[in-house]
C-alpha positions in Angstrom: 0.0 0.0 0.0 1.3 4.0 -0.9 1.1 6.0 1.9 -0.2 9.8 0.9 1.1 12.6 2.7 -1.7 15.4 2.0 0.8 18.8 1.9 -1.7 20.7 2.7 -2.8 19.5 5.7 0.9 19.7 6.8 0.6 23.0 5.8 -2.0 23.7 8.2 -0.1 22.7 11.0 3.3 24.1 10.5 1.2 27.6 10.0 -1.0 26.3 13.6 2.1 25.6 15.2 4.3 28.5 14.0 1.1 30.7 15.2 1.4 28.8 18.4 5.0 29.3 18.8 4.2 33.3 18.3 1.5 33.3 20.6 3.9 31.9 23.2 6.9 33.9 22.8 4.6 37.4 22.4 3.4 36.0 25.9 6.8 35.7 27.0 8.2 38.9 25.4 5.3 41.1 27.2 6.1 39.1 30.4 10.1 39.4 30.4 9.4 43.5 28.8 12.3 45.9 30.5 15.0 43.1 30.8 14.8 42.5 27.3 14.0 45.4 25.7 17.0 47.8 25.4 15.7 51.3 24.3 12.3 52.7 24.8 11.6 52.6 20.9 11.8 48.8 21.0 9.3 48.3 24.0 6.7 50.6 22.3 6.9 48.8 18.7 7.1 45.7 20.8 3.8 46.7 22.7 2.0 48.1 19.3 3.5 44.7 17.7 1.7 42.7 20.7 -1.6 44.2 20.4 -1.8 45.0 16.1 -0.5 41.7 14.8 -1.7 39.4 17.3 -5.4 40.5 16.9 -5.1 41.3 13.6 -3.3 36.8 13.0 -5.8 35.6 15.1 -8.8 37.7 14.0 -7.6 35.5 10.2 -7.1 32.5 11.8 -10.2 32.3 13.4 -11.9 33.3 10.1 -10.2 30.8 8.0 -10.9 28.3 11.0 -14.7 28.4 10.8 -14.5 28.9 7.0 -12.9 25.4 7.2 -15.7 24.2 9.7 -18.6 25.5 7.5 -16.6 24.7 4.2 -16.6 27.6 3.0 -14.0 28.5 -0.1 -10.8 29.5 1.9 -8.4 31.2 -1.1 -9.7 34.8 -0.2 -8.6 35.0 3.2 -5.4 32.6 2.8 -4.3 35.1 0.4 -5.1 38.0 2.9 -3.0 35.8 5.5 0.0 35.0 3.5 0.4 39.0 1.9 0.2 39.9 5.9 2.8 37.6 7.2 5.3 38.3 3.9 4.2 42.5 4.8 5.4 41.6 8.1 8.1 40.0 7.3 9.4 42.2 5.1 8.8 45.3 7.5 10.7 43.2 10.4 13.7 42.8 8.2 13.8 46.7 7.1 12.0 48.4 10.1 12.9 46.7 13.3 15.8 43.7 12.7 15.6 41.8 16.1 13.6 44.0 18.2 10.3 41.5 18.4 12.0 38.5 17.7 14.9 38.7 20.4 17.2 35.3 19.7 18.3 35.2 23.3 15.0 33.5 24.3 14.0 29.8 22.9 11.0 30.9 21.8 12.4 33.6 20.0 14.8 30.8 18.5 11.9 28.9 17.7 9.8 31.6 16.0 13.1 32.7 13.9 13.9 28.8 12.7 9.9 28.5 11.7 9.0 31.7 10.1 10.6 31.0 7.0 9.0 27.4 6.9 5.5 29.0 7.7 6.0 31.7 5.1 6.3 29.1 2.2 3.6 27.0 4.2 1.0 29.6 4.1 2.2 30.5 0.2 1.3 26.9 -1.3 -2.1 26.9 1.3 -3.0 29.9 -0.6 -2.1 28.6 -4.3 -3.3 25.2 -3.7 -6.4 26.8 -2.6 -6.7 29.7 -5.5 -5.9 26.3 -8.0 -9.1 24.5 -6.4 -11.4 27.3 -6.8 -10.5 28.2 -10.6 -10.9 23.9 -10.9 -6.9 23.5 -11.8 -6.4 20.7 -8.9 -7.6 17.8 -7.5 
């Protein structure tokens, strides 16, 4: 017997446990706050980071969620979610380097080593999707 790995579905949960692993070091971050955060600048974007992009990822995630539950089509709001997170991504790179994501805590480490994994995760979860509706796959 072939054993079928559906991609997609290990899509879904490297993007549920990179959101996970966010969650938790956000949680950390905002707990630890003054001994990690060097300059005032960095615990401001750090709070506005908290507060924006959390709500705003799991505001999506609980949308595509119960789309999924109610099978509903998912491509519009996977392709919302993925130009987000590469947005983010981008602006983190450019605006703010290490000032979120600080690599002296695990789950720092942890978000850093997934993002890129979750990035191209959330890319094919949105093409696969955009290929169902228009009737290109399976």
């Amino acid at each position: 017997m072939k054993n079928k790995v559906d991609m997609y579905l290990v899509c879904e949960l490297i993007v549920f446990f990179f959101a996970l692993s966010v969650v938790f070091h956000t949680i950390t971050v905002a707990q630890l706050g003054g001994s990690l955060l060097v300059s005032s600048d960095a615990v401001v974007v750090t709070e506005e980071l908290i507060v924006y992009r959390a709500a705003l990822t799991g505001f999506l995630l609980f949308v595509y969620v119960s789309f999924r539950v109610f099978k509903k089509n998912t491509t519009l709001i996977l392709k919302v979610i993925a130009l987000i997170s590469w947005v983010a991504f981008v602006e983190d790179l450019i605006a703010m380097d290490n000032v979120f994501f600080t690599p002296k805590l695990i789950t720092g480490q942890i978000t850093q080593t997934l993002r890129p994994i979750y990035l191209i995760a959330i890319l094919y979860m949105a093409f696969r999707a955009s290929d169902r509706e228009v009737g290109y796959a399976a």
